[in-house]
C-alpha positions as CSV (number, residue, x, y, z in Angstrom):
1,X,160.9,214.2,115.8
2,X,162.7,217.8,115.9
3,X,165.7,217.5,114.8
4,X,168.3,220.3,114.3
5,X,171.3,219.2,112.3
6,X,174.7,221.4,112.6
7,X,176.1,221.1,109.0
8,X,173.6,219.1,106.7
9,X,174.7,220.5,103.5
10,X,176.9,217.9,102.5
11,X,177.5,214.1,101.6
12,X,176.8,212.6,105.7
13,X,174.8,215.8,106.8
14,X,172.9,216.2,103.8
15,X,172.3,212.2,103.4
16,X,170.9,212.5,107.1
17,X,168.3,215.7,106.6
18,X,167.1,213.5,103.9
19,X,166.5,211.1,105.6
20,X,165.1,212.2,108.7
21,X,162.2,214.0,106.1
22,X,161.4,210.9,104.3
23,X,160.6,209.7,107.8
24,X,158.3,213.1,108.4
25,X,161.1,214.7,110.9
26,X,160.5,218.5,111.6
27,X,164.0,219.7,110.5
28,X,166.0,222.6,111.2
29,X,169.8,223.0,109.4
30,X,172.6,225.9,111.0
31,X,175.3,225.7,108.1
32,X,177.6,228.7,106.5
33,X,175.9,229.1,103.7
34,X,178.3,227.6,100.9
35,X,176.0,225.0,99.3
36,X,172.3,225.2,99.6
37,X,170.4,223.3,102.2
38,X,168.4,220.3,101.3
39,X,164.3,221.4,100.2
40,X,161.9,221.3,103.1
41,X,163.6,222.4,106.4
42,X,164.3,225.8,108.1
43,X,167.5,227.4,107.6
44,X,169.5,229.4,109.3
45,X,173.1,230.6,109.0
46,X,176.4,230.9,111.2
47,X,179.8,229.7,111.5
48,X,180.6,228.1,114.4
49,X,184.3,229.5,114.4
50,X,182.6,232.8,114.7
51,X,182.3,234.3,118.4
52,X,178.4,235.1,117.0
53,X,178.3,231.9,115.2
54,X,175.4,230.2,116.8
55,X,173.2,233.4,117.3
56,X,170.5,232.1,114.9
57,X,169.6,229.3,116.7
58,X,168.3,232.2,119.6
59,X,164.2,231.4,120.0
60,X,164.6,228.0,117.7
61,X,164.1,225.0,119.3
62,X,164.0,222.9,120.9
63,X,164.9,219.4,119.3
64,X,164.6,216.1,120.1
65,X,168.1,215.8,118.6
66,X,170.8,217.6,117.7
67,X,173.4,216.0,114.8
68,X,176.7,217.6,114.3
69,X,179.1,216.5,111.7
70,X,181.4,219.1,112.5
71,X,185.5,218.1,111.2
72,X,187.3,220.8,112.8
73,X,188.6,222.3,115.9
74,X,186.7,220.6,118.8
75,X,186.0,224.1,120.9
76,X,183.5,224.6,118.3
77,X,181.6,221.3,119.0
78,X,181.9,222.2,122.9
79,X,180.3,225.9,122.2
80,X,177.7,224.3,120.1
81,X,177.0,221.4,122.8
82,X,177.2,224.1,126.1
83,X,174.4,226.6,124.2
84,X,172.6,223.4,123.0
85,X,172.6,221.9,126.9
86,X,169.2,222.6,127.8
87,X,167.6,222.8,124.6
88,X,168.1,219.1,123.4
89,X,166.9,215.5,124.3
90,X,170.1,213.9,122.8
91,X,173.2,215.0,121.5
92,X,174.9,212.9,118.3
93,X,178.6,214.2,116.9
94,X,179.5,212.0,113.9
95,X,183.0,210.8,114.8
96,X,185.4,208.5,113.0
97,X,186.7,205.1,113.1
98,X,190.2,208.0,113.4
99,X,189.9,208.4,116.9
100,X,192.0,205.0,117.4
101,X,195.7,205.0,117.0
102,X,196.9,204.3,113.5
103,X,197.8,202.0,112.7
104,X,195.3,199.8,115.0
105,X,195.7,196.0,115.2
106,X,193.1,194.2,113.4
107,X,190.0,193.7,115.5
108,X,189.2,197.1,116.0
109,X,186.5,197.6,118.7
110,X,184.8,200.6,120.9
111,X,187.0,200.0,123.7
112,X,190.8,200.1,121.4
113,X,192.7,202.8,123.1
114,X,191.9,206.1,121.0
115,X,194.3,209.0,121.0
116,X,194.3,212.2,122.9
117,X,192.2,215.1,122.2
118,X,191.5,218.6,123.6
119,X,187.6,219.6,123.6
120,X,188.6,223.5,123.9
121,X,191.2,223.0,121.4
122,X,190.9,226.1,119.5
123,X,194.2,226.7,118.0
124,X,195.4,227.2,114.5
125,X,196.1,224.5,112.9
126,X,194.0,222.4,115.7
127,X,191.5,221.0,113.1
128,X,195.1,219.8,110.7
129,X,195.1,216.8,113.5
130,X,192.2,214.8,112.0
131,X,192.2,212.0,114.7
132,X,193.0,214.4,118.0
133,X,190.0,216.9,116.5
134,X,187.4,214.0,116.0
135,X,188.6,213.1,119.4
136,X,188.7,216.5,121.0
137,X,185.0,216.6,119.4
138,X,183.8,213.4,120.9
139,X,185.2,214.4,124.5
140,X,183.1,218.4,124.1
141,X,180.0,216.4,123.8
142,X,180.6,213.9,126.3
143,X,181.5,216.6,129.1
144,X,178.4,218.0,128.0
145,X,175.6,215.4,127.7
146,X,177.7,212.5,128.9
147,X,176.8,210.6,132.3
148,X,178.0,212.5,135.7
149,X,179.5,208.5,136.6
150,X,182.4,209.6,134.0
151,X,182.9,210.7,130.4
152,X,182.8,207.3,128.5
153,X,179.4,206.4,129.9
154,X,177.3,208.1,127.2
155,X,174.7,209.6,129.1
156,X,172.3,211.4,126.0
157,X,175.8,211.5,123.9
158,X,175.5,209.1,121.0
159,X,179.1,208.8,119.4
160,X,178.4,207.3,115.6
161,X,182.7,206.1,114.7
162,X,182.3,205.3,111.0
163,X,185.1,204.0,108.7
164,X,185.3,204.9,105.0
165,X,182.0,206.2,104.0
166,X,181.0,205.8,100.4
167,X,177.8,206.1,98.4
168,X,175.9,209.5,96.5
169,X,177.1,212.9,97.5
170,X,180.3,211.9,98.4
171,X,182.8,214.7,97.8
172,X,186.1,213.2,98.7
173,X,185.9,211.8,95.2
174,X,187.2,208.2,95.9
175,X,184.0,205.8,94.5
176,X,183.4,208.9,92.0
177,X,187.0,208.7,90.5
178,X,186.5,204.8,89.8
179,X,183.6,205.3,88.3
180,X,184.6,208.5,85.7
181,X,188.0,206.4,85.3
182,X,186.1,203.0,84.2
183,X,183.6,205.2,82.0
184,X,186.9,206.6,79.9
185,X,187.4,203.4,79.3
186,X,190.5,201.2,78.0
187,X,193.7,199.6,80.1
188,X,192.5,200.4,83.7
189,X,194.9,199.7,86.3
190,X,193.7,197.8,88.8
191,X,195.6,197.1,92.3
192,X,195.5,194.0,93.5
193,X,195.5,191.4,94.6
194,X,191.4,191.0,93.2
195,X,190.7,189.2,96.6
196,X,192.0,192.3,99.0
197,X,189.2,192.6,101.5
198,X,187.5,195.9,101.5
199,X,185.4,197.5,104.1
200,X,183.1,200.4,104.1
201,X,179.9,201.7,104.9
202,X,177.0,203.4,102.6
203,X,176.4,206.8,104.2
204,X,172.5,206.2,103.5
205,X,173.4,203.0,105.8
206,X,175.0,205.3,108.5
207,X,172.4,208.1,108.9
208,X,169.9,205.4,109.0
209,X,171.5,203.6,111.8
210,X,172.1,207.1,113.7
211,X,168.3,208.4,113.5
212,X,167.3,204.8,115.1
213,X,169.9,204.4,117.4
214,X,168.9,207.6,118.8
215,X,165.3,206.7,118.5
216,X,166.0,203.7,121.1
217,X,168.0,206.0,123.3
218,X,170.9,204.3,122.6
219,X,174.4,206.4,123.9
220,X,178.5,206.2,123.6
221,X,180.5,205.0,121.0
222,X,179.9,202.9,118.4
223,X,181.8,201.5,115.3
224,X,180.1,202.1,111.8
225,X,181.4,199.8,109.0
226,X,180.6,197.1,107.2
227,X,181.8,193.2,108.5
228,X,185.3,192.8,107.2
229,X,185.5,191.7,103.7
230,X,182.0,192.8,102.5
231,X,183.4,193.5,99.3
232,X,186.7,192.9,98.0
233,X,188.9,194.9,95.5
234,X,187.8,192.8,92.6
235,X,184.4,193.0,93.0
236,X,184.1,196.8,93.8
237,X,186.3,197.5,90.3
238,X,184.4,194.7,88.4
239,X,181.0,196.2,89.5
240,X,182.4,199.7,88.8
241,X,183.3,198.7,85.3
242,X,179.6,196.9,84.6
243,X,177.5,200.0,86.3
244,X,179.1,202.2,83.9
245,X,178.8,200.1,81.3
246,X,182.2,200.7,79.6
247,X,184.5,198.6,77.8
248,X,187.3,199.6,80.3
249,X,189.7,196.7,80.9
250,X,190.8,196.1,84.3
251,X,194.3,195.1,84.5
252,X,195.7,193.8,88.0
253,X,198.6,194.6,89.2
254,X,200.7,193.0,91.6
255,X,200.6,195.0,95.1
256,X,204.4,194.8,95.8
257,X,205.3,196.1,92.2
258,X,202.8,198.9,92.8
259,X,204.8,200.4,95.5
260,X,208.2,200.0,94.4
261,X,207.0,202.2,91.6
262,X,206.3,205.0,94.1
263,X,202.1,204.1,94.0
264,X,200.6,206.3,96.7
265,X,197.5,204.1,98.3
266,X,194.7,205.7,99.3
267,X,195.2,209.1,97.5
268,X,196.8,208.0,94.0
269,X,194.7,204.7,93.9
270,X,191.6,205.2,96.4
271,X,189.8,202.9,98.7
272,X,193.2,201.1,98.4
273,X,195.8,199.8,100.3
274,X,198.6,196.8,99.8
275,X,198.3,194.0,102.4
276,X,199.8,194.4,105.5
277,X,199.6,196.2,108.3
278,X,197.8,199.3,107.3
279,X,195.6,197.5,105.3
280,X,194.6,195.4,108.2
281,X,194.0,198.7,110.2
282,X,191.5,200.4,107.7
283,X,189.6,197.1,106.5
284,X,189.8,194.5,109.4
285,X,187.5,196.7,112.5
286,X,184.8,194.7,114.2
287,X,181.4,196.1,113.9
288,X,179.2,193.3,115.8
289,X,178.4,195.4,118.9
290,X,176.3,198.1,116.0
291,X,175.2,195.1,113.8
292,X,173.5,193.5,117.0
293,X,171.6,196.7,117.3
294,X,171.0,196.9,113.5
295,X,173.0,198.2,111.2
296,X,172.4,196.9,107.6
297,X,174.9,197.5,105.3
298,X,173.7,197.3,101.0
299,X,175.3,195.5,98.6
300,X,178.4,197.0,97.0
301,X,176.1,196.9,93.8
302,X,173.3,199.0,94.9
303,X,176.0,201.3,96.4
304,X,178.0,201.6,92.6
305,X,175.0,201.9,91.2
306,X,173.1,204.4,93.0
307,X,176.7,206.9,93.2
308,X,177.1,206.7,89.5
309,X,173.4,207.2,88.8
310,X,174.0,210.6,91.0
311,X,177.3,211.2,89.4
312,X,175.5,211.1,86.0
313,X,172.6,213.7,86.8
314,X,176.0,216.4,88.0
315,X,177.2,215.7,84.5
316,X,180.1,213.6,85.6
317,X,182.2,216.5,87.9
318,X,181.4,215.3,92.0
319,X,181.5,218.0,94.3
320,X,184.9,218.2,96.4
321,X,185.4,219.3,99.9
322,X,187.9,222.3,99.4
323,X,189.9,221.3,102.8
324,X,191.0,217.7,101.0
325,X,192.9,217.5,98.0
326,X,191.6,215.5,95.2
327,X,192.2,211.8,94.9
328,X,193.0,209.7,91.5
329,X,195.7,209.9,89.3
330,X,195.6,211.2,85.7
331,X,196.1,209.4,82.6
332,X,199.7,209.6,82.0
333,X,200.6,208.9,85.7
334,X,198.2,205.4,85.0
335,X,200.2,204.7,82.0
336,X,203.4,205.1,83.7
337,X,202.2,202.4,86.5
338,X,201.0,200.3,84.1
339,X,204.3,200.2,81.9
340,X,206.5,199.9,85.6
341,X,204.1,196.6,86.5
342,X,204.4,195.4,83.2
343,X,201.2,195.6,82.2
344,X,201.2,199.0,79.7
């Protein structure tokens, strides 16, 4: 395979270009030069928002697939996917589960309603809207490489929609701050309840999925996550707390009690939410349509287990996206929680 991948520098781009090697891909990587591209493919450089950003691609090509992970304004994906027309088998824009009105009922599937989005959207602050940009995104490629019967047909447009996306090289720092937390050691708090469902997906479970889904010619959108309640809050801190091998005590603390003291989910606490119904919109989406064509989704073990191992050979400090503000809380913030839940 020839395989040109539009990013593939970092965490889900970066995962994929190794991945398509291991499987002897021929791989080529257009990215703005801020982190070094992965050993063994051809580089070239551009930014996309750039009016000469895809100029090195000129006499490259062409590829059996094209991978683009972009997570900005759509126009860029549409400029990419117009000069990429002719010179491609298959097109493949890594979406998101974001696409769909939030907070979705539980049940989440490929055809929920999904918001609007504008594939020439180009103006500032157009890449701000997370959910209309993926959107926007998905719709450039689809007016591009989708079927002339209509734009949700698929045509060579393979639309990957994962959830929350965990394992090494992440740099939103969620499963990294758990980790570096339970390492310190001590009172840890812990949001419960222990038996909160969680659901996820292992980026090196993703890529692998998109690289044979576009093997088989497969098209559209499809929903990336783990079944609901693959892993639960409990056993994704417990297995944090053994991996390290640290002596840090989790301490649980009720959901309700969290809140009233002003926890933020998500950002203050990651991978967290209370029950209800934005819980039940980031952890309840049903993936059967991409586990019948099959996705395999790890352990949470092997997932712990293989980010802290990568986490150890940085020396402890993750890399983090510069357009997403950290996650985690610091010590005296955790203490304060603890003491307002009554467990300090």
């Amino acid at each position: 395979m020839k395989l040109l991948v539009l990013g593939g520098t970092e965490f889900v781009g970066r995962a994929l270009v190794e991945e398509a090697l291991r499987r002897g891909a021929e791989v080529t990587v257009l990215h703005r030069g801020r982190h070094p591209a992965p050993p063994g493919v051809t580089a070239l450089f551009g930014d996309r928002t750039a009016p000469d950003g895809l100029d090195a691609l000129h006499g490259h090509g062409p590829w059996d697939l094209v991978v683009d992970t972009w997570t900005g304004a759509a126009a860029a994906v549409l400029r990419s996917a117009r000069e990429l027309e002719g010179r491609t088998g298959r097109y493949a824009y890594v979406s998101s589960l974001s696409v769909h009105p939030f907070p979705s009922p539980p049940g989440l599937t490929e055809e929920s309603p999904v918001v609007e989005g504008d594939p020439g959207d180009d103006s500032e602050g157009a890449a701000e809207d997370y959910a209309r940009a993926k959107r926007g995104g998905e719709l450039a490629v689809l007016s591009v490489f989708g079927d002339v019967g209509g734009p949700g047909s698929g045509g060579r447009a393979l639309l990957p929609r994962p959830g929350l996306v965990l394992g090494p090289g992440e740099n939103l720092g969620r499963l990294p701050w758990w980790l570096n937390r339970a390492a310190r050691g001590g009172p840890m708090l812990a949001p419960g309840p222990a038996g909160l469902p969680v659901q996820y997906i292992d980026v090196r479970d993703l890529v692998r999925w998109l690289l044979d889904a576009a093997d088989k010619g497969l098209s559209g959108p499809w929903s990336l996550v783990s079944r609901p309640g693959h892993t639960t809050m409990g056993e994704l801190l417990e297995t944090v707390v053994r991996v390290t091998g640290s002596v840090a005590e989790p301490r649980w603390a009720d959901a309700e009690a969290l809140v009233a003291a002003g926890a933020e989910p998500w950002e203050e606490l990651p991978v967290w939410t209370p029950p209800g119904r934005i819980h039940d919109a980031l952890h309840h989406t049903d993936p059967s349509r991409a586990l019948a064509e099959g996705l395999r989704c790890r352990p949470v073990g092997e997932t712990v287990a293989d980010t802290w191992e990568w986490l150890r050979r940085l020396g402890g400090t993750a890399p983090q996206r510069a357009d997403r503000r950290p996650v985690g809380i610091t010590a005296e913030r955790e203490a304060e929680l603890l003491a307002a839940c009554g467990l300090g």
